[in-house]
GUNU-108161 format. One record per residue (C-alpha): residue number from 0; residue in three letters; chain; x, y, z. Coordinates in pm, whole numbers, plus 50000, padded with zeros to 5 digits. Each point is the difference from the previous one (the first is absolute). Layout:
REM GUNU-108161
     k     r   c       x       y       z
   NUM   ALA   A       X       Y       Z
...
***
This chain:
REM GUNU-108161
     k     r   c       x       y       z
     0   UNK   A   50000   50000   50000
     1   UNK   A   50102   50332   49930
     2   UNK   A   50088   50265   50314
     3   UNK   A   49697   50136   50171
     4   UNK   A   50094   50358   49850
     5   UNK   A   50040   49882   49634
     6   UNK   A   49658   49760   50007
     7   UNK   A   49837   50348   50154
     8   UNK   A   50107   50245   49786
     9   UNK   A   49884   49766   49716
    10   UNK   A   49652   49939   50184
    11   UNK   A   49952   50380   50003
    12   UNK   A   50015   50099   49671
    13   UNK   A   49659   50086   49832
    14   UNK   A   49783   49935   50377
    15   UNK   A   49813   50273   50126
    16   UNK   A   49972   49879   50402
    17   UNK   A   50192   49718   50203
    18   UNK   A   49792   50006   50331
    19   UNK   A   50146   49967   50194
    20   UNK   A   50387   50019   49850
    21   UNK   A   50201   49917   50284
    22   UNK   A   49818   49655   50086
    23   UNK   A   50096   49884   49616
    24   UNK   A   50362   50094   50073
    25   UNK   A   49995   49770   50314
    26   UNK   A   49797   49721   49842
    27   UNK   A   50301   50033   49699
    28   UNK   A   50242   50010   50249
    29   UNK   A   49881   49684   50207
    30   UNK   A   49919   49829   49622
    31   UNK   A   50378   50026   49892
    32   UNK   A   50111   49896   50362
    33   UNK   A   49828   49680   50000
    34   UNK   A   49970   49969   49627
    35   UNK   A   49631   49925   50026
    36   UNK   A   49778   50188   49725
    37   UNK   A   49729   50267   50048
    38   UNK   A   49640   49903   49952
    39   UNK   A   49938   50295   49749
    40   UNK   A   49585   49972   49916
    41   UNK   A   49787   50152   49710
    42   UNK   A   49622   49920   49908
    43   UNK   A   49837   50033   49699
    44   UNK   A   49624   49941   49919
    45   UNK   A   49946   49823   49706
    46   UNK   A   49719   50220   49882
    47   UNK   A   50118   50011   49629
    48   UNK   A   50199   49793   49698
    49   UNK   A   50212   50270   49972
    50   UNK   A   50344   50107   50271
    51   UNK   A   50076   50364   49872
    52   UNK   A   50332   50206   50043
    53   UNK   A   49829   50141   50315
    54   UNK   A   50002   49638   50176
    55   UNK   A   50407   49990   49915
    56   UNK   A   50103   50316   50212
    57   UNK   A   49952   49803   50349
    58   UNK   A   50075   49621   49775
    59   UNK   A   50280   50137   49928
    60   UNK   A   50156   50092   50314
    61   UNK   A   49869   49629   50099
    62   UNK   A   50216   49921   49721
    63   UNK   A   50280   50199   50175
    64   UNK   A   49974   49845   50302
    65   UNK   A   50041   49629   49869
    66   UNK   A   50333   50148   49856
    67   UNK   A   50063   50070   50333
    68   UNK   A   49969   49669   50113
    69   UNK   A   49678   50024   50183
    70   UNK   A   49649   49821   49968
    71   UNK   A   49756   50124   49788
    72   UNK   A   49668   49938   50105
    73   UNK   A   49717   50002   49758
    74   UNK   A   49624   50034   50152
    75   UNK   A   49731   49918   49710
    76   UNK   A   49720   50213   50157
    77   UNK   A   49739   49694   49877
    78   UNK   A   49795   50092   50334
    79   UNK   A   50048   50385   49995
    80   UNK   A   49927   50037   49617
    81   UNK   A   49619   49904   50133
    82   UNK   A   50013   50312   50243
    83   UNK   A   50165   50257   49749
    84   UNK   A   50261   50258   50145
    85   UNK   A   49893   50355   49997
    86   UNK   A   50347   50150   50022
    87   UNK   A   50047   50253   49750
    88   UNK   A   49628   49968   49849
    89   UNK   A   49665   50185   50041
    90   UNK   A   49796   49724   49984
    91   UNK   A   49942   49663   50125
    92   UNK   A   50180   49695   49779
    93   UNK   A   49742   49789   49910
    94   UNK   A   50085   49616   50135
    95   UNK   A   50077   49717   49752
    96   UNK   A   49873   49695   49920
    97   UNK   A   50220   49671   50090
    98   UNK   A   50062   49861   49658
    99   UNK   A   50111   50334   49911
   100   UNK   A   50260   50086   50286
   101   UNK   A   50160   49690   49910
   102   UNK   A   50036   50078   49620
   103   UNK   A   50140   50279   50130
   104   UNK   A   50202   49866   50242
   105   UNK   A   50171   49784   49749
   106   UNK   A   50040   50260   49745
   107   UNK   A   50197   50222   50271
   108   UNK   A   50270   49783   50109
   109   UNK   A   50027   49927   49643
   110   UNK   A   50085   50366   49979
   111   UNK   A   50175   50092   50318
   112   UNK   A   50307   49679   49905
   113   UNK   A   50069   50286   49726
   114   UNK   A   50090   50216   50285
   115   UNK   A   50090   49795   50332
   116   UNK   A   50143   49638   50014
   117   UNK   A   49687   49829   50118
   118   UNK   A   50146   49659   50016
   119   UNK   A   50251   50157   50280
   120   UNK   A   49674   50154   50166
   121   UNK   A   49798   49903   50248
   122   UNK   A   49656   50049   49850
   123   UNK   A   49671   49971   50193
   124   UNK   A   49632   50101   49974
   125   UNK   A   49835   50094   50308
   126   UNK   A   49727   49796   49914
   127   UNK   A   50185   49730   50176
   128   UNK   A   49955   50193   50370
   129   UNK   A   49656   50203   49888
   130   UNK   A   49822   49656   49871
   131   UNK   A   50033   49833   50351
   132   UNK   A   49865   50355   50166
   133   UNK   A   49680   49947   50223
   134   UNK   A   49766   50274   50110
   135   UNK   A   50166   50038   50315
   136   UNK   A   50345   50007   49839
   137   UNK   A   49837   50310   49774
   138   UNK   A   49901   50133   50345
   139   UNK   A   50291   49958   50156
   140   UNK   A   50179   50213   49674
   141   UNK   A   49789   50298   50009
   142   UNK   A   50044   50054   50393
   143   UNK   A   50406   50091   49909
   144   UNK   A   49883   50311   49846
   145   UNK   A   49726   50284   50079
   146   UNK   A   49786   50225   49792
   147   UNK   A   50182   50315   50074
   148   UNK   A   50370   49814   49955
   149   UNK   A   49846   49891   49663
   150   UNK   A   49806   50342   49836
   151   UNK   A   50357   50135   50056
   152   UNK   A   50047   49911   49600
   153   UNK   A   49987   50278   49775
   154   UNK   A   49798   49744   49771
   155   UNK   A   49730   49959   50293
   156   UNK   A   50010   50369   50051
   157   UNK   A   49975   50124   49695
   158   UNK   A   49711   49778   49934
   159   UNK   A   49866   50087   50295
   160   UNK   A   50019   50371   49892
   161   UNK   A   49818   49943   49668
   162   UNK   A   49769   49774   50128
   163   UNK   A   50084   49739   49760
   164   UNK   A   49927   49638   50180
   165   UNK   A   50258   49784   50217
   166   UNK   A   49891   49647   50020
   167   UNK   A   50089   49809   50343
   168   UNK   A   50187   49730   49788
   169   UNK   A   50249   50248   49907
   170   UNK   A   50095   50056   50332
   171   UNK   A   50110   49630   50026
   172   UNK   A   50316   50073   49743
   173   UNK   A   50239   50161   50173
   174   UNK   A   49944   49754   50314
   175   UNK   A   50016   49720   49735
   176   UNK   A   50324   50077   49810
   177   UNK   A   50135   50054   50378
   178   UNK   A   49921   49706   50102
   179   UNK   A   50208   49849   49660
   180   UNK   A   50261   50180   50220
   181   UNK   A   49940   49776   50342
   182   UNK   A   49998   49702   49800
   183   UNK   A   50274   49983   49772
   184   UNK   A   50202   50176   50285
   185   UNK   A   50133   50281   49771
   186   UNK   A   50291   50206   50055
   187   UNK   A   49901   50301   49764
   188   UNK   A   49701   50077   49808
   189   UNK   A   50063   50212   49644
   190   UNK   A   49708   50172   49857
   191   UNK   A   49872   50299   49793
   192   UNK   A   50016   50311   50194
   193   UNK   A   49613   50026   50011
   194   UNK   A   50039   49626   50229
   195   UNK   A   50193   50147   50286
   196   UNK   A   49690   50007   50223
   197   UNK   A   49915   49603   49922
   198   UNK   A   50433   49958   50062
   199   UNK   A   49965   50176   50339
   200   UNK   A   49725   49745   50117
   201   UNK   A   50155   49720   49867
   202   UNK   A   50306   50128   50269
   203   UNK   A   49700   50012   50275
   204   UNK   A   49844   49690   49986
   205   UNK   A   50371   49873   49981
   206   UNK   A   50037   50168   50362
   207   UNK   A   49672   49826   50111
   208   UNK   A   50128   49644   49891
   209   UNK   A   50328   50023   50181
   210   UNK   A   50181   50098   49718
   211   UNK   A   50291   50218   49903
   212   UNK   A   49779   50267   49771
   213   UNK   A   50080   50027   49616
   214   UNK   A   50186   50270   49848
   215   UNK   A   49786   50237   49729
   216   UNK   A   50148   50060   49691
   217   UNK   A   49832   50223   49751
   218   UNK   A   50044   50063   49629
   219   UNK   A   49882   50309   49808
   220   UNK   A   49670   49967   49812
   221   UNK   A   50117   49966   49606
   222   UNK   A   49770   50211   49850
   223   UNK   A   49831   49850   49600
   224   UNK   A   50056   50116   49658
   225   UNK   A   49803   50302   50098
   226   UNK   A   50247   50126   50215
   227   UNK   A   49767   50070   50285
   228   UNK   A   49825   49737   50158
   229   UNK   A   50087   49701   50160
   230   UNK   A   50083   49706   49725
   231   UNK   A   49728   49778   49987
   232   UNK   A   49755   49720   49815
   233   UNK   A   49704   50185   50013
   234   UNK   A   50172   50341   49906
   235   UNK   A   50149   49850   49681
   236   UNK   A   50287   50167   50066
   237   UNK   A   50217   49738   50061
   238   UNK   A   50295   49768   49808
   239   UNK   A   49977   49620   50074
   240   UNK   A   50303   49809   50099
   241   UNK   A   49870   49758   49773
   242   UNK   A   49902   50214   49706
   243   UNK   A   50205   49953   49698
   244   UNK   A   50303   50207   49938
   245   UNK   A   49871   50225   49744
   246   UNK   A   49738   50073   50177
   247   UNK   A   50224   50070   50331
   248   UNK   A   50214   50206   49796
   249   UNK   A   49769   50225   49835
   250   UNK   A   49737   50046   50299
   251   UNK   A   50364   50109   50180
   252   UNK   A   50092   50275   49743
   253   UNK   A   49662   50185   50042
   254   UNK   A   50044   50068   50305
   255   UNK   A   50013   50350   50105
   256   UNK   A   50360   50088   50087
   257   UNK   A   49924   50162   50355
   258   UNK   A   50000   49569   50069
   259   UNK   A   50302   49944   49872
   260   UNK   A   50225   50061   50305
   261   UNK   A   49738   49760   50198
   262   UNK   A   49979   49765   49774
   263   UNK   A   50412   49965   49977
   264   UNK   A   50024   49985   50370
   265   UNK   A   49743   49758   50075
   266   UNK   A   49995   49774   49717
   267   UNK   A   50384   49957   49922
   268   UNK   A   50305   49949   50157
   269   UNK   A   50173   50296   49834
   270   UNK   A   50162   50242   50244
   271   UNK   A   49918   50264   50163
   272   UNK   A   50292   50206   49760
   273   UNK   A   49872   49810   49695
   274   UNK   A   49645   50101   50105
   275   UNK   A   50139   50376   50031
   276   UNK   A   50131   50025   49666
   277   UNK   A   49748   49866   49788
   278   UNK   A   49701   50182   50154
   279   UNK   A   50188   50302   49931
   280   UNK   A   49874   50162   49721
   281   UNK   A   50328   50218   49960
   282   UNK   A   50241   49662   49959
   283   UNK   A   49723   49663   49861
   284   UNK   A   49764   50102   49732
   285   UNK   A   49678   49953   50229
   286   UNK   A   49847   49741   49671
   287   UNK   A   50310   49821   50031
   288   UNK   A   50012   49984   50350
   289   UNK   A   49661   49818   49974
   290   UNK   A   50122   49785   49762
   291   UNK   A   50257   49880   50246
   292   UNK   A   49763   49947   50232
   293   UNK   A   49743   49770   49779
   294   UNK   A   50301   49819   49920
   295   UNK   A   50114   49921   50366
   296   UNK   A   49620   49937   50072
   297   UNK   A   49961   49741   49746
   298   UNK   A   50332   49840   50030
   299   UNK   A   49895   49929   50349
   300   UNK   A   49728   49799   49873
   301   UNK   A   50114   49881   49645
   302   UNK   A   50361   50049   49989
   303   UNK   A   50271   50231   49838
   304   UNK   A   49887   49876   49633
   305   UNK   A   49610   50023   50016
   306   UNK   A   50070   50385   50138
   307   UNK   A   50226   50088   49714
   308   UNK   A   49724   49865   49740
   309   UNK   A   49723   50146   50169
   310   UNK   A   50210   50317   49980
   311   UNK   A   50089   49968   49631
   312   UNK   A   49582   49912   49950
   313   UNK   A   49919   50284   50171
   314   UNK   A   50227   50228   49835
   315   UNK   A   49903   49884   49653
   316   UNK   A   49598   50019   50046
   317   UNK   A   50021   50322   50204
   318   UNK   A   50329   50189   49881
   319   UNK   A   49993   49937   49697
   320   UNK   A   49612   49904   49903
   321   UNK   A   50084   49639   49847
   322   UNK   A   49808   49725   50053
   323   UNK   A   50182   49698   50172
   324   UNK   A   50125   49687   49830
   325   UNK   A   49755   49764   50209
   326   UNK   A   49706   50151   49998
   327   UNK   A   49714   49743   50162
   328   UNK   A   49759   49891   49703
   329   UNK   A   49605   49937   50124
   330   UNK   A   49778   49805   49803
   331   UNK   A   49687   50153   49861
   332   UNK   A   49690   49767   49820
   333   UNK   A   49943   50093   49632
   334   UNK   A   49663   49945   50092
   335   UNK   A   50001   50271   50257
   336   UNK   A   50041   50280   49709
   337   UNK   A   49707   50131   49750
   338   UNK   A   50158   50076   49659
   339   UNK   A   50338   49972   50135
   340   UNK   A   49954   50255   50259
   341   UNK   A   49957   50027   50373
   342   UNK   A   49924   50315   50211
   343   UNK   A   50283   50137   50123
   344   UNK   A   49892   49976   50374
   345   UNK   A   49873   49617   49950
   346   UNK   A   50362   49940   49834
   347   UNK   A   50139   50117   50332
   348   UNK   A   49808   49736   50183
   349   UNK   A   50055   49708   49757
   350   UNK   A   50385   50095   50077
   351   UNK   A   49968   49999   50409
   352   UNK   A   50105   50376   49967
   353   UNK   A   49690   50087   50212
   354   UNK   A   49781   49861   50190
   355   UNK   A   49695   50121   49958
   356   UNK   A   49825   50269   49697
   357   UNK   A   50015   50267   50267
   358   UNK   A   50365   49949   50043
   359   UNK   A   50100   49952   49618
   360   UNK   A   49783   50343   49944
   361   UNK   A   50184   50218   50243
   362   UNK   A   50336   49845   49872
   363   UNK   A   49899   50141   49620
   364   UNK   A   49892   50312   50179
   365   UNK   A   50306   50055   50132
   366   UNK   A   50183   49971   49725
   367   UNK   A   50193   49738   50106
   368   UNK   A   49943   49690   49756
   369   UNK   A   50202   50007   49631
   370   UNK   A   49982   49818   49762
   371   UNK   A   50218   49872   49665
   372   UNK   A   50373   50024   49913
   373   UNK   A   49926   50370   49980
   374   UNK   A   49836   50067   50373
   375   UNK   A   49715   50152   49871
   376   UNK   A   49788   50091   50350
   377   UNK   A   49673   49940   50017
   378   UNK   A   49720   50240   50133
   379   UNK   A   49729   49793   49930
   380   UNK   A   49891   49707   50184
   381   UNK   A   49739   49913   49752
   382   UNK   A   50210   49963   49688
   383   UNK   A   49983   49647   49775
   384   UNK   A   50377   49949   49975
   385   UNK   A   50094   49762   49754
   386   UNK   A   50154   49705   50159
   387   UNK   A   50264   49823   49832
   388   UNK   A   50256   49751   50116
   389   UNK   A   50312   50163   50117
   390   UNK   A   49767   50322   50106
   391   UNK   A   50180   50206   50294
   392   UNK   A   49845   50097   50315
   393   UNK   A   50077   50244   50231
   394   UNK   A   49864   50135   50374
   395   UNK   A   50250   50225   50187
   396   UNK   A   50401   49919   49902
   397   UNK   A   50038   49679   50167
   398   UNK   A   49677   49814   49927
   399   UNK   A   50045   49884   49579
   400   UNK   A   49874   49696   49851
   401   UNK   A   50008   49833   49660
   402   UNK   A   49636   49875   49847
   403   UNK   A   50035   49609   49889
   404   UNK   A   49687   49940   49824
   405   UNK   A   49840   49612   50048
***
């Protein structure tokens, strides 16, 4: 193991709070004196297919800490995903079905070995302490915490404030994913910034049970491709670890470049000088810099080659408005077209451009499907194009297809 200075100055970089600090230098310390690991703990709900670049801030530092030489443990929230954490939202999550948290389920660690060794991890759902739960055990849970302790949230309060509706099952999370704490014994907890207050009662219930409490670690929200709220499935505004690397590449370069310095920090391993230099507009070319960064992004994922191609691709469709080599062809039924035509918003459809009239009619509106060798934009939804074999399609820059008539 590395010194206790060197592993901390490393475990720093890109967190917003260690709470408390000085109790993770003496669990370090007493880790490389004995040589026995740290127990270092983060959830995640399977509530989706999809494990964004938001989810890898706090992975990653998991990720860190196995190069340390500690334990990562992985909590599945199978039991929690039914509650749904308010942290960070407005609203209440609504719960999930069983046969879809474990699709889910699946489909994330999937995902996360892209990011963590899982087969070095110690991975656990809390179904396997929440499924044995009586009444009284639920009982016994709730009396660890009171009302006032938990309306201290800004969540609760701000709800609270607007009068929008707190259900009494959300008040079960953050006394859930503490009690993940109690029973996998964990020696720190990482999490987004907006999970401190769940963190800190995971460290109280530790207390209760006899334990010594967890140590908080907390990442900075990564905020989406708008560049102002939180990265997330149901904003859209999010890149998939497991999207392709096109895709991850050219979602990356529209970002607006008031991310970039984020971004760098808490999605690469550049330094902090490297990170100086090209977010300064005065010494990197702020398009380049971006470029650098899609690259490192999808290497991550894909490797050094895949980035370098999706670069090139992204270069030649955007930069210099050519069609790539390998553009996708979609079949389309002869018997679909009257007199060898189709209306232009139907031909969307029949391509899986849209999916649905409404949506293929505000793409034409917005001027944002071509058509042809020669781009010609269309205005119209309405208009019979004349389908042919070899016909190109196009919605937006990234989204071309090729029509294979059958």
């Amino acid at each position: 193991m590395l010194p206790v200075d060197e592993q901390l100055a490393l475990i720093r970089r890109g967190v917003e709070q260690i709470v408390p600090e000085d109790a993770l230098k003496a669990k370090l310390q007493r880790s490389v004196a004995t040589g026995k690991p740290l127990r270092v703990k983060y959830g995640i709900d399977p509530t989706g297919f999809d494990v964004h670049l938001g989810h890898t801030v706090p992975l990653g530092k998991l990720r860190l800490f196995q190069e340390l030489g500690h334990l990562a443990v992985l909590i599945i929230g199978d039991y929690t995903a039914r509650v749904g954490d308010p942290s960070g939202r407005d609203d209440s999550r609504k719960g999930l079905t069983d046969a879809q948290i474990e699709a889910n389920a699946q489909s994330y660690l999937t995902q996360i070995g892209r990011i963590i060794d899982v087969a070095r991890a110690e991975v656990r759902r809390n179904g396997e302490w929440f499924s044995r739960f009586t009444f009284a055990d639920v009982l016994g849970l709730t009396g660890q915490i009171t009302v006032q302790r938990m309306l201290e949230r800004d969540d609760f309060s701000r709800r609270i404030d607007d009068g929008t509706p707190i259900y009494l099952r959300e008040c079960l999370y953050p006394l859930m994913q503490g009690r993940d704490s109690v029973e996998i014994r964990a020696d720190v907890e990482l999490g987004g910034s907006e999970q401190l207050y769940n963190l800190l009662v995971g460290r109280d219930l530790q207390t209760d049970a006899g334990q010594e409490p967890q140590v908080c670690i907390t990442m900075p929200i990564l905020r989406g491709l708008d560049g102002e709220k939180k990265m997330g499935k149901s904003l859209g505004n999010f890149i998939g670890v497991g999207e392709p690397p096109s895709e991850q590449f050219g979602k990356t370069m529209k970002i607006p470049d008031t991310l970039m310095c984020d971004w760098f920090e808490l999605l690469t391993d550049r330094t902090p000088e490297e990170i100086t230099r090209l977010t300064d507009p005065k010494q990197t070319n702020p398009r380049m810099a971006k470029e650098v960064l899609g690259k490192d992004i999808v290497a991550f994922y894909h490797g050094a080659e895949a980035a370098e191609e999706a670069a090139a691709r992204f270069r030649q469709v955007i930069s210099e408005k050519k069609d790539p080599d390998d553009i996708p062809q979609v079949a389309v039924e002869r018997a679909s077209l009257s007199d060898g035509t189709l209306p232009l918003f139907k031909l969307l459809l029949a391509l899986q451009l849209a999916s649905s009239g409404n949506e293929a009619r505000r793409r034409v509106q917005g001027g944002g499907v071509t058509i042809g060798p020669d781009r010609t934009k269309m205005s119209d939804p309405n208009a019979p194009i004349a389908v042919a074999d070899g016909l190109i399609v196009r919605v937006g820059s990234r989204k071309i297809v090729k029509v294979q008539l059958v």
